[in-house]
TIPA-806641 format. One record per residue (C-alpha): residue number from 1; residue in three letters; chain; x, y, z. Coordinates in pm, 1 decimal, decimal comma, always signed. Example, Ala and Ser with C-alpha at 12.3 -4.5 7.8 and 13.67 -1.06 7.14 Angstrom:
<sites>
> 1 / Ala / A / +1230,0 / -450,0 / +780,0
> 2 / Ser / A / +1367,0 / -106,0 / +714,0
</sites>
This chain:
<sites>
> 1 / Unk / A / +1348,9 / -7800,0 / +1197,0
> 2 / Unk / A / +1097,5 / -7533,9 / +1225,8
> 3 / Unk / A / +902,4 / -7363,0 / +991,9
> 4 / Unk / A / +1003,6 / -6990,5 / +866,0
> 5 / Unk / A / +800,6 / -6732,9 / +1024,7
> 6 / Unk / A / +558,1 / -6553,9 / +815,0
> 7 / Unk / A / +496,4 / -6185,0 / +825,8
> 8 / Unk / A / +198,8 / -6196,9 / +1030,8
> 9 / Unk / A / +116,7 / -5808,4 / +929,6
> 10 / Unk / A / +142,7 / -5818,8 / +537,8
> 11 / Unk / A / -94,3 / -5551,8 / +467,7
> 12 / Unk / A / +171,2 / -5261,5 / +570,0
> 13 / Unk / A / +390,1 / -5368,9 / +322,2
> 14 / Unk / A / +100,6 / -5385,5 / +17,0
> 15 / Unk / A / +8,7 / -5028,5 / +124,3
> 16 / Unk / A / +361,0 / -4891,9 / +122,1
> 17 / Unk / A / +408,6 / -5052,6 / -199,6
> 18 / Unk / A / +70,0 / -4889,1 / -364,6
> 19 / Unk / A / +138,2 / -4562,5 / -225,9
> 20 / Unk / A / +524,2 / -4565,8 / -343,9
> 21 / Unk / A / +396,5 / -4675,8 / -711,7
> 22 / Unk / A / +111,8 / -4372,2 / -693,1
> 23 / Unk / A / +349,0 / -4081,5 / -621,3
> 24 / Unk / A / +595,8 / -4231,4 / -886,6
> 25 / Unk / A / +289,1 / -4199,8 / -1169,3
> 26 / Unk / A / +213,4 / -3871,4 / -1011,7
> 27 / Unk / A / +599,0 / -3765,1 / -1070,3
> 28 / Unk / A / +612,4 / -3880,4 / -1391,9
> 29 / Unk / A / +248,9 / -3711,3 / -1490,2
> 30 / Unk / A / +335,2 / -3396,1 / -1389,1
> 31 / Unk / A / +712,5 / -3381,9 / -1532,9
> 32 / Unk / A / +598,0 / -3527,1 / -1881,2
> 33 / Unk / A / +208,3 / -3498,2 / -1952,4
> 34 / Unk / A / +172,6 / -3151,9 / -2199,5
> 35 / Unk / A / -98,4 / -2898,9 / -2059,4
> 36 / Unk / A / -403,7 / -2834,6 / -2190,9
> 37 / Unk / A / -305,3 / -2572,4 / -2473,5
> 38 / Unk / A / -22,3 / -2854,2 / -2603,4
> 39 / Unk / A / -300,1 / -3064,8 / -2585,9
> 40 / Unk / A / -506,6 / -2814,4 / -2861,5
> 41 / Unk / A / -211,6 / -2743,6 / -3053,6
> 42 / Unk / A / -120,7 / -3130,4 / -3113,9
> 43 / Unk / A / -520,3 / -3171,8 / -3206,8
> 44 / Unk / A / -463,8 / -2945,6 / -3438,0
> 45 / Unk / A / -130,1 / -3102,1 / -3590,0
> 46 / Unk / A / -271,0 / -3437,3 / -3571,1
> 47 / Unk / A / -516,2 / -3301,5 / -3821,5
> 48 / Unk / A / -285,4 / -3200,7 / -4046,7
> 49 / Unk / A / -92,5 / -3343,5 / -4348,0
> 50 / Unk / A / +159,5 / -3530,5 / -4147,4
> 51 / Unk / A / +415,4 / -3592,9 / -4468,5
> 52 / Unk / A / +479,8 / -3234,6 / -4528,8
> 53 / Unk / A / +409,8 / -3096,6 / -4172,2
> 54 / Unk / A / +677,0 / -3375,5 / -3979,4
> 55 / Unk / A / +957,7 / -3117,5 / -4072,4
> 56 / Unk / A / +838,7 / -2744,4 / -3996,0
> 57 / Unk / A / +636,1 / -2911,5 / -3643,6
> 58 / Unk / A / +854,5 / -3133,5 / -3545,2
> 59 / Unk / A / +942,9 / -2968,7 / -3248,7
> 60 / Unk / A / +537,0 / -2972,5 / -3096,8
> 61 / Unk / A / +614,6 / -3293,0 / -2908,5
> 62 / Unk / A / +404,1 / -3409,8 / -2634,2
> 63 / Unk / A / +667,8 / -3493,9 / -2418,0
> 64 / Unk / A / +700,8 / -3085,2 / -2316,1
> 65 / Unk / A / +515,2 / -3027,4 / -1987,1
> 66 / Unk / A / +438,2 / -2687,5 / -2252,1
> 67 / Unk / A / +438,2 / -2595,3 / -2575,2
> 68 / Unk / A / +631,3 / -2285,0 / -2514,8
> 69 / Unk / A / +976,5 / -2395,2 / -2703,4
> 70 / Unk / A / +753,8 / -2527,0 / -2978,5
> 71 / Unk / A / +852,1 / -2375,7 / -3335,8
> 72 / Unk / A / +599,4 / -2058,1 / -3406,5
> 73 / Unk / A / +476,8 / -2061,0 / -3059,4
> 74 / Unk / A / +553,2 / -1791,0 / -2863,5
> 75 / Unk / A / +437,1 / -1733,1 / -2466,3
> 76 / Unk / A / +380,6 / -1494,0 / -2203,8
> 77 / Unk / A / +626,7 / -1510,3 / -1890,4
> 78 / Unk / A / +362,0 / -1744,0 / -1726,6
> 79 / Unk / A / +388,3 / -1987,7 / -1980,2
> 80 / Unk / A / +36,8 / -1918,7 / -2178,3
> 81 / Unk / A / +20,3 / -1918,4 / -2556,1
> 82 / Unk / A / -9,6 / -1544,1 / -2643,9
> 83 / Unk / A / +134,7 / -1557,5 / -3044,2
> 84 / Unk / A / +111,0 / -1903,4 / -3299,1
> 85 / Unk / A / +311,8 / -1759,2 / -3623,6
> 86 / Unk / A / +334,6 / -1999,0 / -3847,0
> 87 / Unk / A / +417,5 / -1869,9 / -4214,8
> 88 / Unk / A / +529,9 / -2014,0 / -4554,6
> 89 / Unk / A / +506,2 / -2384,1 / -4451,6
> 90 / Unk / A / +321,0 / -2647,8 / -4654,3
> 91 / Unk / A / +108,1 / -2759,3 / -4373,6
> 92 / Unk / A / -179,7 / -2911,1 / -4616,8
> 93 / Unk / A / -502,5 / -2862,6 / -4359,4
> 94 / Unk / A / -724,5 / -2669,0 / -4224,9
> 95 / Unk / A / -781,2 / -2363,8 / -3960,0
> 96 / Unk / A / -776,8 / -2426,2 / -3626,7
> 97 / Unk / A / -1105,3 / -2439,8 / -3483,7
> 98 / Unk / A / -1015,8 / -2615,4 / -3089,3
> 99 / Unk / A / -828,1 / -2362,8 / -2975,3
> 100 / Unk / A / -1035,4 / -2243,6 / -2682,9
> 101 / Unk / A / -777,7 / -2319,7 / -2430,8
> 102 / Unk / A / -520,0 / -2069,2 / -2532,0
> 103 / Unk / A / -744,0 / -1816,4 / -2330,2
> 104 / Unk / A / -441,2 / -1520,3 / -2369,6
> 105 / Unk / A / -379,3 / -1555,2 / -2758,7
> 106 / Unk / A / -401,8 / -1231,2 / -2925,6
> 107 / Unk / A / -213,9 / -1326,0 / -3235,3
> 108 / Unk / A / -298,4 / -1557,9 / -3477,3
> 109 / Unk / A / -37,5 / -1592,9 / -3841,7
> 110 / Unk / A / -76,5 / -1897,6 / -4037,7
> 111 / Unk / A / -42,5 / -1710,7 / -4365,0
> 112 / Unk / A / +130,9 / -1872,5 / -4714,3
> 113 / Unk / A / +72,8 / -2209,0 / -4566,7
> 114 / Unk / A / -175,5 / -2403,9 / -4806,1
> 115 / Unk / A / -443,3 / -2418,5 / -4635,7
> 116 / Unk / A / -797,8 / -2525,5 / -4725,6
> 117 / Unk / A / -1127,5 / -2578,9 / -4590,6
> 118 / Unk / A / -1315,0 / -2268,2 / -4474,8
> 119 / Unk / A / -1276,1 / -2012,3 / -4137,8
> 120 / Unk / A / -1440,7 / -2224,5 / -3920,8
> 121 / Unk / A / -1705,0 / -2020,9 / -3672,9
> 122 / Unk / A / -1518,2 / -2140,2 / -3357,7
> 123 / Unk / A / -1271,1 / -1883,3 / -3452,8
> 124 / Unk / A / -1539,7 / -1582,6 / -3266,3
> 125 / Unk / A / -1456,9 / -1752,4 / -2957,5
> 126 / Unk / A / -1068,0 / -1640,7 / -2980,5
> 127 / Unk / A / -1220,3 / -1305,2 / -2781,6
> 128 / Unk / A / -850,1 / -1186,4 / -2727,9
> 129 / Unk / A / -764,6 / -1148,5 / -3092,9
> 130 / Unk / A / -593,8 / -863,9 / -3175,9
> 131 / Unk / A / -493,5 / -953,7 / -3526,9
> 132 / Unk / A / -578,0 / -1240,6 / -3741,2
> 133 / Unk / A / -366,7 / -1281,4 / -4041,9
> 134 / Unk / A / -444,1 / -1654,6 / -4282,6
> 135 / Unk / A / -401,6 / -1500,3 / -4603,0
> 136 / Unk / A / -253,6 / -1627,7 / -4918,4
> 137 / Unk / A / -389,1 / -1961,9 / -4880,3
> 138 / Unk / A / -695,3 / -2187,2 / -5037,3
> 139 / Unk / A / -950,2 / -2087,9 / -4798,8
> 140 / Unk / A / -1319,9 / -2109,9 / -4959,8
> 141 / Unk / A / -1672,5 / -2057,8 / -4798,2
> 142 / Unk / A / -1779,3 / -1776,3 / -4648,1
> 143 / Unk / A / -1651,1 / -1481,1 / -4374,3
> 144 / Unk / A / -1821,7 / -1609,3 / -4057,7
> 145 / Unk / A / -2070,8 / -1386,1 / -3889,5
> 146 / Unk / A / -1918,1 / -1522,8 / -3554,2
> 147 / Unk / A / -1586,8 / -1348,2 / -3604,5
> 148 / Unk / A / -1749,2 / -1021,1 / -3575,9
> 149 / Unk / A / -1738,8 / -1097,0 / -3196,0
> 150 / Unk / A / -1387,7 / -1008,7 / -3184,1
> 151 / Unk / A / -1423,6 / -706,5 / -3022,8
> 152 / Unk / A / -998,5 / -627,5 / -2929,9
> 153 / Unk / A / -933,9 / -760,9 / -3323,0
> 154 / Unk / A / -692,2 / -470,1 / -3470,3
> 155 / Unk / A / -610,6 / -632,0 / -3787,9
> 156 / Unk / A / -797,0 / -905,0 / -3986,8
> 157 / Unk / A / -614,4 / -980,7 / -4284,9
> 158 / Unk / A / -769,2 / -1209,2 / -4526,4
> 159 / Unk / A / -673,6 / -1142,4 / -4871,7
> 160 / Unk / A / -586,9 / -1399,2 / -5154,0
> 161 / Unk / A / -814,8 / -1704,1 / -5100,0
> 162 / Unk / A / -1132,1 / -1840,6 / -5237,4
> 163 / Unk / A / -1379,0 / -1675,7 / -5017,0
> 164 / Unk / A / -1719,8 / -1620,7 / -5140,3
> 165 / Unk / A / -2045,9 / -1460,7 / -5041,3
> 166 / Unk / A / -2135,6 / -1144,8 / -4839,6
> 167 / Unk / A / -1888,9 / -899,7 / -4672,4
> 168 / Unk / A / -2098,3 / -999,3 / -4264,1
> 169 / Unk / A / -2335,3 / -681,3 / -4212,4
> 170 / Unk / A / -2217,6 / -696,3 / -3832,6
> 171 / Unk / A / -1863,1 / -592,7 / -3943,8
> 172 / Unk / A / -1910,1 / -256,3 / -3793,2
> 173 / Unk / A / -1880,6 / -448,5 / -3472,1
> 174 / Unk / A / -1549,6 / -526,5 / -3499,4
> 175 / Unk / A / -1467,0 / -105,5 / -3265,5
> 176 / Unk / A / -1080,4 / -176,5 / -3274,6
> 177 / Unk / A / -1010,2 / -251,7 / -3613,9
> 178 / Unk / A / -801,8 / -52,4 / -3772,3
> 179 / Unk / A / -639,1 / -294,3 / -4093,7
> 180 / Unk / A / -860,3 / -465,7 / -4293,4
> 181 / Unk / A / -750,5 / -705,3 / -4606,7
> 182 / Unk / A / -1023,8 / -891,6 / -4868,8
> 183 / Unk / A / -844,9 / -828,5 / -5182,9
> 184 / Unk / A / -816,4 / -1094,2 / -5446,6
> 185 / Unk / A / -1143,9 / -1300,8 / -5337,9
> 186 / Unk / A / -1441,6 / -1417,0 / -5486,2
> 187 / Unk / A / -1693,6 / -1240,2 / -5231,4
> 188 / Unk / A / -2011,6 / -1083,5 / -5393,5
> 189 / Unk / A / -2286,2 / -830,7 / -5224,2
> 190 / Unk / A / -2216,9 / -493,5 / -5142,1
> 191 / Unk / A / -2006,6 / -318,9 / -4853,8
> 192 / Unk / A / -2223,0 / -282,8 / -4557,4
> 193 / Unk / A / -2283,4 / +44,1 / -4448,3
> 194 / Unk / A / -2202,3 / -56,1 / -4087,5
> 195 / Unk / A / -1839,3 / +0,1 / -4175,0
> 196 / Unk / A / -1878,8 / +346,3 / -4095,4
> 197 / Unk / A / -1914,5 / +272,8 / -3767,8
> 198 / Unk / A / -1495,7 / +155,5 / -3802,5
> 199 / Unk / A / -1385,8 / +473,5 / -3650,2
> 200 / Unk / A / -988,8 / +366,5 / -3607,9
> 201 / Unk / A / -965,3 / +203,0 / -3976,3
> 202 / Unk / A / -656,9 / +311,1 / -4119,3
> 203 / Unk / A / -693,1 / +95,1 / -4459,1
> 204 / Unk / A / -958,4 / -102,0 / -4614,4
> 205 / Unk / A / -855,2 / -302,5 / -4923,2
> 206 / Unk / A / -1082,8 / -521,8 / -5158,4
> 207 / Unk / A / -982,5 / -488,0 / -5476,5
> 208 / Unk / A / -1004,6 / -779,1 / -5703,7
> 209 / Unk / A / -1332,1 / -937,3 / -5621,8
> 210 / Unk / A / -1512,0 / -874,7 / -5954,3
> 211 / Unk / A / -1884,0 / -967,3 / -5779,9
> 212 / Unk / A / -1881,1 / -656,2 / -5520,0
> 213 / Unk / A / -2136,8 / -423,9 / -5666,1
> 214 / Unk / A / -2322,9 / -146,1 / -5561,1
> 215 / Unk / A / -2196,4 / +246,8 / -5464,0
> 216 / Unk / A / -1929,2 / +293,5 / -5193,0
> 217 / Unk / A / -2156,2 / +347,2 / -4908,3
> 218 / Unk / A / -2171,8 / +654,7 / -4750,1
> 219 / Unk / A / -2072,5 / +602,7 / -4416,4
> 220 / Unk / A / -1714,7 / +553,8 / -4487,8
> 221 / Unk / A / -1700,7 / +899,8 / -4466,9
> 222 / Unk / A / -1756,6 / +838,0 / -4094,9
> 223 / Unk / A / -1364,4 / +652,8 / -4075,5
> 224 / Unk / A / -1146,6 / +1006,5 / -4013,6
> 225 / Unk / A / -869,5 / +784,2 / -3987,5
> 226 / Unk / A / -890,1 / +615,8 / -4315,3
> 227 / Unk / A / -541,5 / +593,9 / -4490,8
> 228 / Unk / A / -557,0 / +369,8 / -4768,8
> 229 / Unk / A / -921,3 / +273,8 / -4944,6
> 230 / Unk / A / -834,9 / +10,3 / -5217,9
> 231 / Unk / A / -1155,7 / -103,3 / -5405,3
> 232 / Unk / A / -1010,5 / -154,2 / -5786,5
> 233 / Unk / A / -1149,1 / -422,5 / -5965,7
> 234 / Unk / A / -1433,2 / -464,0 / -5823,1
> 235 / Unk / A / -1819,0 / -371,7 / -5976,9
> 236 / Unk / A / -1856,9 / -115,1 / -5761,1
> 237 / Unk / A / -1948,1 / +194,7 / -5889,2
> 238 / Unk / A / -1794,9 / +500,5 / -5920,5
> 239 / Unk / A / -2091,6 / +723,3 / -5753,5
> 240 / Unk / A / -2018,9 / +1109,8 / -5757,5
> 241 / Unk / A / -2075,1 / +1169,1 / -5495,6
> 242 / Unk / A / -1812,9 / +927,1 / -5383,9
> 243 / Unk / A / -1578,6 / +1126,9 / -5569,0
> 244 / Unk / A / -1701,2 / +1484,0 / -5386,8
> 245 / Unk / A / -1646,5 / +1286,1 / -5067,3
> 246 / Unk / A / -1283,8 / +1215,5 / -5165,6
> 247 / Unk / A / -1191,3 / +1539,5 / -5349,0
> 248 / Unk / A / -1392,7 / +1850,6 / -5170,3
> 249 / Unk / A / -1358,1 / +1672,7 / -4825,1
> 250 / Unk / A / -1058,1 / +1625,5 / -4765,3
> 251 / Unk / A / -1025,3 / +1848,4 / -4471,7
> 252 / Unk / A / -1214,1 / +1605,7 / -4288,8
> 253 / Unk / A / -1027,4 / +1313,4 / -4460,5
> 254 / Unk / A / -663,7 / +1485,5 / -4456,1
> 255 / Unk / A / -514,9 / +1104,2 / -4415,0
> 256 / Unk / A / -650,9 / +959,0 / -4719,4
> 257 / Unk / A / -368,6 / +899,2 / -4931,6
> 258 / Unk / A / -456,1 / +629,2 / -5165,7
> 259 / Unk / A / -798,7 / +612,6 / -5304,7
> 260 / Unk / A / -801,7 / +284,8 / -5571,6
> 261 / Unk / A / -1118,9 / +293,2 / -5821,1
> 262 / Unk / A / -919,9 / +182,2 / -6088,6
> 263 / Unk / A / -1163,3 / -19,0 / -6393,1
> 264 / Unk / A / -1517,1 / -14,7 / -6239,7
> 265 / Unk / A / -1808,0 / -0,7 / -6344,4
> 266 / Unk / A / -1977,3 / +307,5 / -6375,5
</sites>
C-alpha cells in the first residue's frame, strides 16, 4: 500500500496560522485594553485603600476600552477626561500625582474624602485646571510653589486640612483666579503682596489659621472685584489703614460685602 502524501508546501499553512492568531490578539487588544487615561486613573486606585474604595470605584474596571462610564468621571464628546468628581467617599489615600495623560481635565473634586499625604508638585502640570477643589480632608505639608503654574485655574479651594507653612509668594500668578479657600489650616507667614496682582478675585477666605501674622497687605486694594475677604482668626493685624481702605474706599471697592477681622490681634 502506499504511503500518504505529505504536504510538500507546509510553510503556507504555518503563516496563515500566525497571521490568523495576530489579528485575533490585535481584535481583542483594541476591544478590551483601557487607554492611557484608564491606565492613570487605575494607578491611582491601585494606590488607594482597596477595603473601603472596592464599593464607591468599583465601576473603574480595566476591561472599558475608556474610563468614560466610570463613577465620578465625566468626558468630553471625544471621549477625554475633562471632570474627576469624586466627593464624600472614604477613599483612605493620597492625591493624584500621575495624571498627566488626562491632557483636557479642567476639573478636579476629590473633596470630604479622607485623604492624606500632601499636594503633591505634579499637580502644576494639570495646565488646564480651571478649578481645584480637595478640601475637607487630612492633607498636611505645604501649598506647592508648582501649582502657581496654573495659569486657566478659576477656583482653588483648599480649606479644612493640615496644611502648614507659607501662603507661595508666586500666587499672584495664578491671572484667572477668582475663588480662593485656606480657611481652617495651620499655614503661618504673611499674605504676599503679589495677591494684588488677582485682578478677577471675587473672595479670598483664610480665617482660622492662628500663625498668619503681619498687616493685610496693601495691594489687595488692587482686586476691584473682591466680594468676600474672610481673614478672622488669624494674627493678622488690624492696620488702619486697612480699615480706611475698607470704609472711605468703597467707591472703588463697591462689591465688598463681607469684610471678616473678627478676634485679631491688634
Amino acid at each position: 500500500m502506499p504511503a500518504p502524501l505529505r504536504n510538500p508546501f507546509p510553510f503556507p499553512n504555518i503563516f496563515f496560522f500566525n497571521l490568523f492568531v495576530f489579528i485575533i490578539s490585535i481584535f481583542f487588544s483594541t476591544c478590551y485594553s483601557i487607554d492611557e487615561q484608564g491606565q492613570a486613573l487605575l494607578t491611582w486606585k491601585n494606590s488607594l485603600n482597596f477595603s473601603t474604595t472596592t464599593d464607591a470605584l468599583q465601576s473603574w474596571n480595566a476591561s472599558d476600552r475608556r474610563p468614560c462610564s466610570w463613577f465620578g468621571i465625566h468626558c468630553n464628546m471625544n471621549g477625554q477626561v475633562e471632570k474627576i468628581i469624586l466627593k464624600s467617599i472614604d477613599l483612605q489615600g493620597s492625591l493624584p500625582w500621575n495624571f498627566q495623560p488626562l491632557k483636557f481635565l479642567n476639573t478636579l473634586v476629590i473633596s470630604s474624602a479622607n485623604l492624606t499625604g500632601t499636594i503633591p508638585k505634579e499637580f502644576g502640570d494639570y495646565l488646564n485646571l480651571v478649578l481645584i477643589d480637595v478640601s475637607d480632608n487630612s492633607i498636611s505639608g505645604e501649598i506647592p510653589v508648582e501649582i502657581c503654574r496654573l495659569t486657566k485655574l478659576q477656583k482653588l479651594s483648599l480649606d479644612a486640612n493640615f496644611l502648614k507653612g507659607n501662603i507661595p509668594l508666586d500666587i499672584g500668578n495664578l491671572s484667572s483666579l477668582n475663588h480662593l479657600t485656606l480657611f481652617d489650616n495651620q499655614l503661618n507667614g504673611e499674605i504676599p503682596k503679589s495677591i494684588g496682582k488677582l485682578r478677577n478675585l471675587e473672595l479670598f477666605r483664610a480665617g482660622g489659621n492662628q500663625n498668619l501674622k503681619g498687616e493685610l497687605p496693601s495691594e489687595i486694594g488692587n482686586c476691584t472685584n473682591l466680594v468676600v475677604l474672610g481673614i478672622a482668626e488669624t494674627s493678622i493685624s488690624r492696620d488702619p489703614a486697612i480699615v480706611y481702605w475698607d470704609a472711605e474706599k468703597a467707591s472703588d471697592h463697591s462689591n465688598l460685602c463681607i469684610f471678616a477681622f473678627r478676634s485679631n490681634s491688634r
